[in-house]
BAVEXGU-509454 format. One line per field, with one value per residue (C-alpha): z, x, y. Coordinates in nm, 4 decimals, padded with zeros to 6 digits. Layout:
residues N
Z [Z / ...]
X [X / ...]
Y [Y / ...]
***
This chain:
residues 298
Z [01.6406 / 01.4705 / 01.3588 / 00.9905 / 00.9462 / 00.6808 / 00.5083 / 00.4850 / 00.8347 / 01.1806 / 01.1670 / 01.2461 / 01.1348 / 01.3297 / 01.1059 / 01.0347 / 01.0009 / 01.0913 / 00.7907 / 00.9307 / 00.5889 / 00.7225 / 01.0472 / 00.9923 / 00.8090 / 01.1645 / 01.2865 / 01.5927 / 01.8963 / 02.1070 / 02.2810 / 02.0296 / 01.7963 / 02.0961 / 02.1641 / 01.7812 / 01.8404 / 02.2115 / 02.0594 / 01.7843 / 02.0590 / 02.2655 / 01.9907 / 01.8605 / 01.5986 / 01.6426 / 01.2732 / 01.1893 / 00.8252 / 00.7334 / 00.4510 / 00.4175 / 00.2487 / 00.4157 / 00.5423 / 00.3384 / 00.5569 / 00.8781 / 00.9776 / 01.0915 / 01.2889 / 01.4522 / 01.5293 / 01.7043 / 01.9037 / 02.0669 / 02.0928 / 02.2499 / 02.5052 / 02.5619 / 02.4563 / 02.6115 / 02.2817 / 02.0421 / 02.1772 / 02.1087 / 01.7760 / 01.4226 / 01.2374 / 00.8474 / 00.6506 / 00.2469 / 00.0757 / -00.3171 / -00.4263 / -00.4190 / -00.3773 / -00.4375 / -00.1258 / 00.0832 / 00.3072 / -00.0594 / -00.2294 / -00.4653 / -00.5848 / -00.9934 / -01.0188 / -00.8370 / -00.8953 / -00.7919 / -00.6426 / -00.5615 / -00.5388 / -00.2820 / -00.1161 / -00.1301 / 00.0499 / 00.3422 / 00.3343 / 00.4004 / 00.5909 / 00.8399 / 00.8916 / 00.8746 / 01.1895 / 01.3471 / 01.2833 / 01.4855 / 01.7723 / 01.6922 / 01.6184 / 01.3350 / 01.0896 / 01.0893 / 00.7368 / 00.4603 / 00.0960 / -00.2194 / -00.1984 / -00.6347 / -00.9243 / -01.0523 / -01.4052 / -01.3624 / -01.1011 / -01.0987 / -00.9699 / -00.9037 / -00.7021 / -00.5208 / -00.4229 / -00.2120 / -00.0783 / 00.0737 / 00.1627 / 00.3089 / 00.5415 / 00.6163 / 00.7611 / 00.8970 / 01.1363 / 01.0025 / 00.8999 / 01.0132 / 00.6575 / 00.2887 / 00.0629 / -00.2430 / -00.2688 / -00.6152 / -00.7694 / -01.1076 / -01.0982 / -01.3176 / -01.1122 / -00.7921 / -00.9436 / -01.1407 / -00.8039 / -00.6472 / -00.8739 / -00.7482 / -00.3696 / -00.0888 / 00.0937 / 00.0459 / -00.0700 / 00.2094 / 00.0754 / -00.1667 / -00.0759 / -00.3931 / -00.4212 / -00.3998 / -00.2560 / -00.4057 / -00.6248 / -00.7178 / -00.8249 / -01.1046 / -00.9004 / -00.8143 / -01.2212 / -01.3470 / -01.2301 / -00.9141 / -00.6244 / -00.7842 / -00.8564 / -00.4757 / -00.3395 / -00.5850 / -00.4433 / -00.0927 / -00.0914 / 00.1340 / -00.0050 / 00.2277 / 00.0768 / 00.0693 / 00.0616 / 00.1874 / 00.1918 / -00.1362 / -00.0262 / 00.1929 / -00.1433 / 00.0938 / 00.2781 / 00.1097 / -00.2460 / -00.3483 / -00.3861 / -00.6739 / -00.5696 / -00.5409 / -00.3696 / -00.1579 / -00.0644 / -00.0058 / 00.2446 / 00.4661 / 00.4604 / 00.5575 / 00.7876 / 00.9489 / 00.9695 / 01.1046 / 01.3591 / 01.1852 / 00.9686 / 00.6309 / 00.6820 / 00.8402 / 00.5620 / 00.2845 / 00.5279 / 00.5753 / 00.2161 / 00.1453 / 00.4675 / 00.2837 / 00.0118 / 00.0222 / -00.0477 / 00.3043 / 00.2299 / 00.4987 / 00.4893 / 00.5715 / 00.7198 / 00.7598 / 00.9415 / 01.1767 / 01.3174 / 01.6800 / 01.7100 / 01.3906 / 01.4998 / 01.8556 / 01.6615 / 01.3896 / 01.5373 / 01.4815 / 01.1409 / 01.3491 / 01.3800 / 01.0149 / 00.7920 / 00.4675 / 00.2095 / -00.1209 / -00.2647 / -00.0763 / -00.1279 / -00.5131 / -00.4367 / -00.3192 / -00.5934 / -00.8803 / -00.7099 / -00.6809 / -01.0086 / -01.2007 / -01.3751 / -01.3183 / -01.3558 / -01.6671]
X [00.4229 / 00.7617 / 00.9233 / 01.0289 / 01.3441 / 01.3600 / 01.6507 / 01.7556 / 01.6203 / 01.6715 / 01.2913 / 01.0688 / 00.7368 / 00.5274 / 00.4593 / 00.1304 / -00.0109 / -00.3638 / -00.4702 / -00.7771 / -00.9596 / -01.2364 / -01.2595 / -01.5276 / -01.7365 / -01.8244 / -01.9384 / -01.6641 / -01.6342 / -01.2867 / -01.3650 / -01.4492 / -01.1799 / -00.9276 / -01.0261 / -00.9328 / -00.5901 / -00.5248 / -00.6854 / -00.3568 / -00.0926 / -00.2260 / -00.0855 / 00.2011 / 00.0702 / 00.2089 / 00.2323 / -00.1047 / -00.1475 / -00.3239 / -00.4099 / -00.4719 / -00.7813 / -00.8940 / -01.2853 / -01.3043 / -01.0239 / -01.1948 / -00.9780 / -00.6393 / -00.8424 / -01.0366 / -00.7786 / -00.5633 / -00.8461 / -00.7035 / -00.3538 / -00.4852 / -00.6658 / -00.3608 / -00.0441 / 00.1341 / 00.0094 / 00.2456 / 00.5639 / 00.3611 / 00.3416 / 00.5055 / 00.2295 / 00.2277 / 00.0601 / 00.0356 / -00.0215 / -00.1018 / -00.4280 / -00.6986 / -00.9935 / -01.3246 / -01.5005 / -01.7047 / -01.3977 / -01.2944 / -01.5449 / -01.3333 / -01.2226 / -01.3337 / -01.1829 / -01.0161 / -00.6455 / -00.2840 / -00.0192 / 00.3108 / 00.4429 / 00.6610 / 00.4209 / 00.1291 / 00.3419 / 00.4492 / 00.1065 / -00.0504 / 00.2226 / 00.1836 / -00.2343 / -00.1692 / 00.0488 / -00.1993 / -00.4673 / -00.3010 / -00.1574 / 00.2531 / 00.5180 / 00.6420 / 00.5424 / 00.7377 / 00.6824 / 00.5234 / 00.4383 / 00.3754 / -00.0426 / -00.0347 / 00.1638 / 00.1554 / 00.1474 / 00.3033 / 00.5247 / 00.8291 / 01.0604 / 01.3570 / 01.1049 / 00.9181 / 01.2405 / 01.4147 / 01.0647 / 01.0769 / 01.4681 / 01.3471 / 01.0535 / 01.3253 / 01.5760 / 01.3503 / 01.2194 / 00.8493 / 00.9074 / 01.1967 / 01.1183 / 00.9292 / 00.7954 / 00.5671 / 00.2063 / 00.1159 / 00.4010 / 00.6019 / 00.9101 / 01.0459 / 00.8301 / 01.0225 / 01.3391 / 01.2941 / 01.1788 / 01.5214 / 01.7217 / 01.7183 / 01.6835 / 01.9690 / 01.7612 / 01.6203 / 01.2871 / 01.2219 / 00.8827 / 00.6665 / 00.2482 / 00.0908 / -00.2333 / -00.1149 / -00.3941 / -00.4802 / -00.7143 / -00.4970 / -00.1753 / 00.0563 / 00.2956 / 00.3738 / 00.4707 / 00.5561 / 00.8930 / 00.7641 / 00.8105 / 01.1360 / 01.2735 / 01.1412 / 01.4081 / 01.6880 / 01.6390 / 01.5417 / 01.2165 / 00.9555 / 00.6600 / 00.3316 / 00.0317 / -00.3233 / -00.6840 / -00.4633 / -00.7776 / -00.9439 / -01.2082 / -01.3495 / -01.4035 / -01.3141 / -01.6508 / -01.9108 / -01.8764 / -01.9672 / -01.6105 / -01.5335 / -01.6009 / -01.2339 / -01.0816 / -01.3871 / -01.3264 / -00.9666 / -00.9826 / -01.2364 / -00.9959 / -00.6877 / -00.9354 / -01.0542 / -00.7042 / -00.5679 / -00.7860 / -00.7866 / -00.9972 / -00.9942 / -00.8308 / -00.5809 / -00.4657 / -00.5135 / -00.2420 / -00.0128 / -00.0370 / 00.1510 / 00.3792 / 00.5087 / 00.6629 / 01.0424 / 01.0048 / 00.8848 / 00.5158 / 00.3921 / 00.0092 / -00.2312 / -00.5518 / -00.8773 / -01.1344 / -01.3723 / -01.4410 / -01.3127 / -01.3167 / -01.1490 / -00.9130 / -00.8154 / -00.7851 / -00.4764 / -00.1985 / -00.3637 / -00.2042 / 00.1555 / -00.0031 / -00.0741 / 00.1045 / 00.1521 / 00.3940 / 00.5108 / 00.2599 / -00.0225 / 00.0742 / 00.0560 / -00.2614 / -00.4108 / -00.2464 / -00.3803 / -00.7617 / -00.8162 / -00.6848 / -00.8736 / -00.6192 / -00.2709 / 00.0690 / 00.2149]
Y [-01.7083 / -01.7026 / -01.3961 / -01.3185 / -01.0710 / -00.8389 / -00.8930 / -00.5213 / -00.3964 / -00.4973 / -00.4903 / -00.7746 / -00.9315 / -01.1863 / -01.4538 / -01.3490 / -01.0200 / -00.8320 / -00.6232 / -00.3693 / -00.3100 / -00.4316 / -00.3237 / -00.0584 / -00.2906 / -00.4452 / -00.0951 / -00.1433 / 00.0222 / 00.1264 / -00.1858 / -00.4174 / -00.3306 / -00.3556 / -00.7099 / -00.7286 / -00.6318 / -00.8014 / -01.1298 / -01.0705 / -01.0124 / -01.2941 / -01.5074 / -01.3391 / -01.1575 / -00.8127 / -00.6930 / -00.4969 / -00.4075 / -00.0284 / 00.1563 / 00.5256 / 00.4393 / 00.1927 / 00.1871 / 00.4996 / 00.6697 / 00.5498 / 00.2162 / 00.3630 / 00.6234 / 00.3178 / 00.1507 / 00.4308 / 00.5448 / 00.2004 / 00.3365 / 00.6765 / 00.5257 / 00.2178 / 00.3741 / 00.1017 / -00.1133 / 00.0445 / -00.0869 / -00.4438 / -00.4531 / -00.3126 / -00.0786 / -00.1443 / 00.1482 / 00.2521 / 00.5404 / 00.6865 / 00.6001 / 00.9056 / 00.7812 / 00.9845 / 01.0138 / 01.2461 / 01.3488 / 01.4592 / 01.6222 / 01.8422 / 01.5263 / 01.4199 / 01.0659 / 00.8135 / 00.8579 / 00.7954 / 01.0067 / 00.9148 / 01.2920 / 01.3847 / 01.6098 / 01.3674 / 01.1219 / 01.3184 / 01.4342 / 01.0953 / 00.9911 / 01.2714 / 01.1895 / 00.8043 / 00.9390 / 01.1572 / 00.9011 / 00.5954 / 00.8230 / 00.6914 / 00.9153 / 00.6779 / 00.3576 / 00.0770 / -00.0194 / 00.2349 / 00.0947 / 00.2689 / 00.0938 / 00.0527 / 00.1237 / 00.4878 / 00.5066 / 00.8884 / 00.8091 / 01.0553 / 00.7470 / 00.9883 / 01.2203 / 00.9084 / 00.7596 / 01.0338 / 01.1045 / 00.7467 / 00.8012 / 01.1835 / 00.9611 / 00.7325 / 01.0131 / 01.2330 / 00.9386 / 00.9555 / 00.5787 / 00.3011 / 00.1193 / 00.1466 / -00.1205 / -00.1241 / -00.3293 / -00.4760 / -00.3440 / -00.6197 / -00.6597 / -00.3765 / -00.1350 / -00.1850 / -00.2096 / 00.1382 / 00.2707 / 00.1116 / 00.2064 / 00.5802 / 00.5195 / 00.4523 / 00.2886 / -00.0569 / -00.2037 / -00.4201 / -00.5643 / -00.6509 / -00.6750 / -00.8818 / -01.0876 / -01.4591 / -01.7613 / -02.0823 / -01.8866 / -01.6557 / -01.8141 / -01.6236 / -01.4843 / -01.8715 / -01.9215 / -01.5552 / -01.5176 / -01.2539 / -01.4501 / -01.5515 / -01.2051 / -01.0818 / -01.3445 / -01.2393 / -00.9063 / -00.9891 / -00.8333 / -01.0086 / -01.1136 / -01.0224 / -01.1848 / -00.9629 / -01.1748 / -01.5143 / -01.6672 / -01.5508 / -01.2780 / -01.5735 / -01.8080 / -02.1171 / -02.0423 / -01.8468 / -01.9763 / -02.3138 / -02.4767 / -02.7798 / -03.1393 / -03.2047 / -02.9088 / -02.9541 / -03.3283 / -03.2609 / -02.9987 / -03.1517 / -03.4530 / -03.2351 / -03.0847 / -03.3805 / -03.5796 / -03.2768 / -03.1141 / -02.7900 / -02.5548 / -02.4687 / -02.1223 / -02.2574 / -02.4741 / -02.2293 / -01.9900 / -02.3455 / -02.3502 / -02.0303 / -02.0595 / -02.3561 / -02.1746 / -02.0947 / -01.7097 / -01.6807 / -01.5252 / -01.3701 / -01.3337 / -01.0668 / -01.1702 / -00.9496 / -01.1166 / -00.9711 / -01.2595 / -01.2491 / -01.6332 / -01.7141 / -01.4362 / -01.6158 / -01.9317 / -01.8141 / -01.9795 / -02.2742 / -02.2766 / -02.3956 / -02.6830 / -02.7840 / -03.0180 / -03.0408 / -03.2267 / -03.1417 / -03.3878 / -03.2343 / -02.9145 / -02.9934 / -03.1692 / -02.8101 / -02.6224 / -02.8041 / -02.8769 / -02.5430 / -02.4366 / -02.7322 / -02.8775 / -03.0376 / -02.8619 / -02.8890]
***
């Protein structure tokens, strides 16, 4: 795998990153999850993507069960985490609503038992998980810069966040944004026409892409006749599978996504680099775009 540079860092992404959300939904072992994460290495993928939340709080303390028992891992790979959505849950209780916080103290908070839960004395990468309607920006900001200094984190990014979000959010840090988590498949494509993937390169802010392959659309859900047809002929001229396109797809694009992928699947996991190997033109490209949203570009 290649390696993407963040462009206000001396911090490194593969060029495809492991996100865990699922992992507990495959009831996993220590051993079964590791084979997760040394299938990912194997290949060069050595940027793993975590959520507080995720797996209702049970994924990062999955996965770093791994790093307890391997410590030697760590230094493999660059741990991704976010933080600021409450959700209700049994670990919980006193809990009425699901809710955001982006206070300073809920931050260091989470930060602090996203550390304890993954064994690591520090994230590479934190994000703000979702826009917080009540977000103190001046407060939230030198909370990030405070994580920053005090070594808890090397970087901080925001997930879901428009444009005017991360700038307010920028605006009152000294540190910099380094990235920008959004939704973005074939299914899924405004941030291709609403100015977002445009105003991430202005201000350098790397775009990672969550559900790259649509929440498995390409292969559970009956797919039209024409985006159909066309990816079982890049499929079959190519060698390749359909996932691997749909990842090609966004690699193409000149903001540099970088996606996050969440299978369980421990063969289509060994088989992600597979996407190197796919090919595809501007016409094709435009081909994909406009069979999957049903109608051509303007």
């Amino acid at each position: 795998m290649k390696r993407i540079k963040t462009l206000h860092s001396d911090l490194t992404f593969s060029e495809l990153a492991y996100g865990v959300w699922r992992l507990v939904e495959s009831k996993p072992t220590t051993s079964s999850t590791e084979a997760k994460i040394q299938a990912c290495l194997d290949q060069g993928i050595t940027t793993f993507d975590h959520a507080d939340i995720y797996g209702d709080y049970q994924c990062e303390q999955l996965f770093g069960d791994v790093l307890k028992a391997n410590p030697s891992l760590r230094g493999q790979m660059e741990l991704i985490s976010k933080c600021g959505i409450a959700l209700i849950s049994d670990h919980y209780p006193e809990r009425r609503v699901k809710y955001y916080d982006t206070s300073r103290e809920y931050l260091f908070q989470q930060v602090k038992q996203s550390l304890k839960n993954l064994h690591t004395d520090y994230l590479d990468t934190l994000l703000i998980h979702r826009p917080d309607p009540l977000m103190d920006a001046e407060e939230t900001g030198e909370a990030l810069d405070d994580l920053i200094k005090e070594g808890l984190v090397r970087t901080v990014g925001v997930s879901n966040f428009s444009v005017w979000q991360w700038k307010l959010l920028q605006s009152k840090m000294t540190n910099r944004l380094i990235t920008n988590q959004i939704e973005i498949n074939l299914f899924e494509q405004s941030s291709l026409w609403d100015g977002t993937l445009e105003a991430m390169q202005l201000d350098q802010l790397l775009p990672m892409a969550w559900s790259p392959l649509a929440g498995g659309q390409l292969f559970n859900q009956p797919l039209n006749s024409e985006l159909e047809g066309l990816l079982n002929r890049i499929e079959q001229s190519q060698q390749c599978q359909r996932e691997h396109i749909a990842l090609a797809w966004l690699r193409v694009h000149p903001a540099n996504i970088l996606p996050v992928v969440g299978t369980n699947n421990l063969d289509r996991i060994k088989a992600l680099h597979q996407v190197n190997h796919v090919e595809l033109d501007r016409e094709t490209w435009f081909e994909l775009l406009t069979a999957a949203k049903g109608s051509e570009v303007p």
